[in-house]
N, C-alpha and C positions, 0 to 999 in steps of 0.2 A: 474240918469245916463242912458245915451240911452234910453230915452223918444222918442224920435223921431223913432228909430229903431222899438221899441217895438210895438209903434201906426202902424209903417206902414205893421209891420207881422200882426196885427189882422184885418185888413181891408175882410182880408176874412173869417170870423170866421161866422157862421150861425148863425142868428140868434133868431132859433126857432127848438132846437136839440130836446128838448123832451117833452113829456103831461105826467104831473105829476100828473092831479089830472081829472078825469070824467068830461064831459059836466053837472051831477047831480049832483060835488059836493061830490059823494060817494066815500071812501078809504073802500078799503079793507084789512081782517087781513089774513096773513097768513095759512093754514088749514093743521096743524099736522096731520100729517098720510097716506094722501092720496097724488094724484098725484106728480110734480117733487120735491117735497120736504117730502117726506114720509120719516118715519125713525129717523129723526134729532129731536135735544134735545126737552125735553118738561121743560127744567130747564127756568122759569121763567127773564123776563128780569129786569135786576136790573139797577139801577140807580147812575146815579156818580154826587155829587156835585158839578158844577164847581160855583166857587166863580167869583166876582168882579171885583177883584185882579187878575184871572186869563186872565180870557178877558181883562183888560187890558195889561195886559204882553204880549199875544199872539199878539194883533193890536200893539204896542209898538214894540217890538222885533220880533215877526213874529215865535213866539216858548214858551212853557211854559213847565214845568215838571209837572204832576199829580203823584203824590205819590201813592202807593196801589190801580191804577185804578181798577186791574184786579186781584181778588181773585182767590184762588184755584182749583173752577172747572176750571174757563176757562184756566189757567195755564194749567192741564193738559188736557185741550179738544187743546188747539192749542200745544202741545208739540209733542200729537198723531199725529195730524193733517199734523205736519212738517214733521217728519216721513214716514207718506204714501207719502206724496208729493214729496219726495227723491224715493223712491220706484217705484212710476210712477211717473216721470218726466212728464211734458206736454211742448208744442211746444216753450216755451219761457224758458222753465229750461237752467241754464247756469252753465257749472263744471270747475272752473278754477282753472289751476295746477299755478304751480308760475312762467314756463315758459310760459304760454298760450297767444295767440295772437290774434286779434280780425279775422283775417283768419286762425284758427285753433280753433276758441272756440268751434264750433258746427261740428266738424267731429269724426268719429262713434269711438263709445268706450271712449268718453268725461267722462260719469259717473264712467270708472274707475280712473281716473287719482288721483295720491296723490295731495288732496282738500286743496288748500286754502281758498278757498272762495264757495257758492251756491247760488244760486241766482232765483226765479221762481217768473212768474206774471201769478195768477187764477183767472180769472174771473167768473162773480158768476155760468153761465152754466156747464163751467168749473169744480167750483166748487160741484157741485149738481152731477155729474154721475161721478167725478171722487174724490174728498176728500168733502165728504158732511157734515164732519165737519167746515171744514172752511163756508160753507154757514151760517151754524148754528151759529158761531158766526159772519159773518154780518147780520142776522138776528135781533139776540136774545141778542148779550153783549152792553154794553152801550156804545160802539164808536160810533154809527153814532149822537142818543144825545150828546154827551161831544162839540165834534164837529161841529155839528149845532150853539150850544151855543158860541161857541168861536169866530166863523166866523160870527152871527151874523146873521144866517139864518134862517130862518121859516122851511127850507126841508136838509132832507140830501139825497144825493142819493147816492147807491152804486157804485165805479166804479171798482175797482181789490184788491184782495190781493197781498202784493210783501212779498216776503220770501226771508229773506237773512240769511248765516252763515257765521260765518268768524272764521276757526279753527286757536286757537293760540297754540303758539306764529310764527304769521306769517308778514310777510312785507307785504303781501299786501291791499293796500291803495284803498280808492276811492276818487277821484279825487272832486276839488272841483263843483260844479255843482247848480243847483237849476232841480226840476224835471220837471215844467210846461214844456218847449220847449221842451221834450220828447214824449209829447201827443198830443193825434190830439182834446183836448178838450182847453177851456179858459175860462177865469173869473177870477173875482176877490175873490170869496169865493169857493176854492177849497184847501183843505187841508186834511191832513192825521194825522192817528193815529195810531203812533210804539209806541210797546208794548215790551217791555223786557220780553225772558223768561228765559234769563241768568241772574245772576249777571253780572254788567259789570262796571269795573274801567274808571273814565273819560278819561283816558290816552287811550282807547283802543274805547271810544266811538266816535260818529257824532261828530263833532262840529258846530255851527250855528253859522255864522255871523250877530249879532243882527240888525235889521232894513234893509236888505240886499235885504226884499221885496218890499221895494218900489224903487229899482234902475232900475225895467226894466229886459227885458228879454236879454240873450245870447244863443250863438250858445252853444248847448250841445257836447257831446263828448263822446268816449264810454268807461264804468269802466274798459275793461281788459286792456287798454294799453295807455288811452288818448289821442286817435287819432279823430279829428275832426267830425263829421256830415257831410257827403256830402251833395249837394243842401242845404245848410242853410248857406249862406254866406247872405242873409238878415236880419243875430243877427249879433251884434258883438260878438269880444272874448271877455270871462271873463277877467276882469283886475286882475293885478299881485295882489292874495290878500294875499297873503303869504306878500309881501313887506309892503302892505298896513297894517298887521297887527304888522308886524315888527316896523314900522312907527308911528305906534299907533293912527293911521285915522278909524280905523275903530277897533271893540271886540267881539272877537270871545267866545262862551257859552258854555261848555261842562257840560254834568252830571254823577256823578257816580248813576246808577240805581243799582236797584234789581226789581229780577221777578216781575214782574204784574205792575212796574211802566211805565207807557205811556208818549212819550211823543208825543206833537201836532203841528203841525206846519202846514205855509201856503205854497203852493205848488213853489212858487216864490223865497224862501230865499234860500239863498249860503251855501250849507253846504257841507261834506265831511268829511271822515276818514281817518287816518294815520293809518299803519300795525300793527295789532293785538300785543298786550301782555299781553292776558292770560296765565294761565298756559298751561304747555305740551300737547299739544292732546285735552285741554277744546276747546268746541263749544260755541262760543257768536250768540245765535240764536236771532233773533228777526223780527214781522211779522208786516207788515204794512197794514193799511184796506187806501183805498182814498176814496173820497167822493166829490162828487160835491154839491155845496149849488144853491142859489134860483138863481143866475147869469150865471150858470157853461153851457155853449154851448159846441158844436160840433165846430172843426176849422179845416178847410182842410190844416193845416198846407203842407208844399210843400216840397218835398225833403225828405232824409232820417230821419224814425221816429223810437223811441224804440218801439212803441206799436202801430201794423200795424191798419191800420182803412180803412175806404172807404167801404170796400166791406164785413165787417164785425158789421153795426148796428146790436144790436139786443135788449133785454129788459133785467131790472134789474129794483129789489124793492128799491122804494122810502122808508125809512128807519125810517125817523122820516119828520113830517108835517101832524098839521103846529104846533110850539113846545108847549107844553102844559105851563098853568099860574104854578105860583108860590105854590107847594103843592098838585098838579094834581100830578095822577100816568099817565106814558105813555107804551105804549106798543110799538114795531116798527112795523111800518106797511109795504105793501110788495103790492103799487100800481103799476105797471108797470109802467119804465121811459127808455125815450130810452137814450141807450149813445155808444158809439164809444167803439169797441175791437181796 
């Protein structure tokens, strides 16, 4: 669906956004302690099995659930982590009441309003002088492997954390969507990895419409009210997929989680949430790490973006590359790759 559209938006996409790896061949590790990463965990990085079966799922369907990704510490290293991030907001934090409107999201006194929803994108600079936890787990937790492996890649690169809540029991929705045509990057092997640090009932979770990534890209739209992208009228609109799944042309995936389970998906697939029904006053927190794999460019996508770019390269650790054999331990590594704010 909309092959044609989608071909003719990437015509501008660069095709040589970042060096990932030294003229010698050398990666470098990380160095706890000292310079902009001083401070951050020294908890060892652990490793997550992805099976067979899950890569298959994920190329199939364009989404898989990993059970128990994320153990304990990290549970409470990102739970902190969320925490300060509400506390200092950074420039892309968004507080939206349940009347809010996309000309009214960002005018002053936003973070007091009674919250339905939060929403912040940290990137990893971002993250290092202002929640230098969050570095620490794209550093050090095993999303950027899990992830690699799924999509097939040899490299993972860092690109943002995204921090959402959604306090229930609330209406509000996020619209259906896929997240690529929000960025100013492209490829075929760019995906993410949300992490549950709520429990959370399917009824209140994502849902993925299976296979949704290979239809091609649409014009995005913004979460607080569903109003279109300006200058992006070279996607089409997303089709009715409400009907479509009424229809039964198309199956949508939801899952009930608990904390620590991840799930992973390619940056292409149609997904979206219906209004919160958690209990009274519960928080359904959950952080997303994205990642670019061995394809992942810079695109000057044109017109309005969620995630402003152009005039904001700058560098971020290459994560895992190139992925270790079968029984190897890996470490993540932390080569400078450039990508688009």
């Amino acid at each position: 669906m909309a092959a044609a559209s989608a071909l003719a938006a990437r015509h501008r996409c660069a095709a040589a956004a970042r060096t990932l790896v030294s003229s010698s061949g050398e990666r470098s590790r990380p160095r706890w302690g000292d310079g902009a990463l001083g401070g951050l965990s020294r908890v060892p990085a652990r490793r997550y099995l992805v099976t067979g079966a899950d890569v298959e799922t994920y190329r199939r369907d364009g989404v898989v659930c990993l059970r128990g990704a994320f153990g304990s510490h990290w549970l409470e290293v990102m739970r902190a982590a969320f925490s300060d991030a509400m506390d200092r907001p950074g420039t892309y934090a968004e507080f939206i009441g349940k009347d809010t409107t996309w000309n009214t999201l960002f005018e002053a006194g936003a973070e007091r309003r009674e919250l339905a929803m939060f929403q912040d994108q940290v990137f990893f600079q971002d993250a290092v002088q202002r929640v230098p936890a969050l570095a620490d787990v794209a550093l050090r937790s095993p999303a950027a492997e899990m992830i690699a492996r799924l999509m097939g890649s040899t490299t993972a690169a860092f690109f943002y954390h995204h921090l959402i809540m959604k306090r229930g029991p609330t209406e509000q929705p996020i619209p259906w969507h896929q997240d690529l045509p929000y960025w100013k990057v492209d490829g075929n092997q760019i995906g993410s990895v949300w992490i549950a640090l709520d429990d959370m009932p399917a009824s209140a979770n994502v849902r993925y419409v299976a296979g949704s990534h290979t239809w091609g890209l649409f014009r995005p739209q913004h979460f607080v009210d569903a109003t279109p992208y300006e200058g992006r009228a070279e996607l089409p609109s997303l089709p009715d997929v409400d009907g479509m799944l009424r229809d039964g042309r198309v199956r949508a995936v939801a899952f009930d989680v608990a904390a620590g389970d991840a799930l992973c998906f390619d940056s292409r697939i149609v997904h979206g949430s219906p209004g919160g029904r958690g209990a009274p006053g519960g928080d359904m927190r959950r952080v997303a790490l994205r990642f670019g794999g061995d394809d992942a460019t810079y695109c000057d996508r044109q017109g309005e973006t969620a995630i402003l770019g152009g005039r904001h390269l700058t560098t971020s650790p290459m994560l895992v590359g190139p992925i270790p054999g079968p029984g190897s331990v890996s470490t993540p590594l932390a080569k400078p790759a450039r990508h688009i704010q």
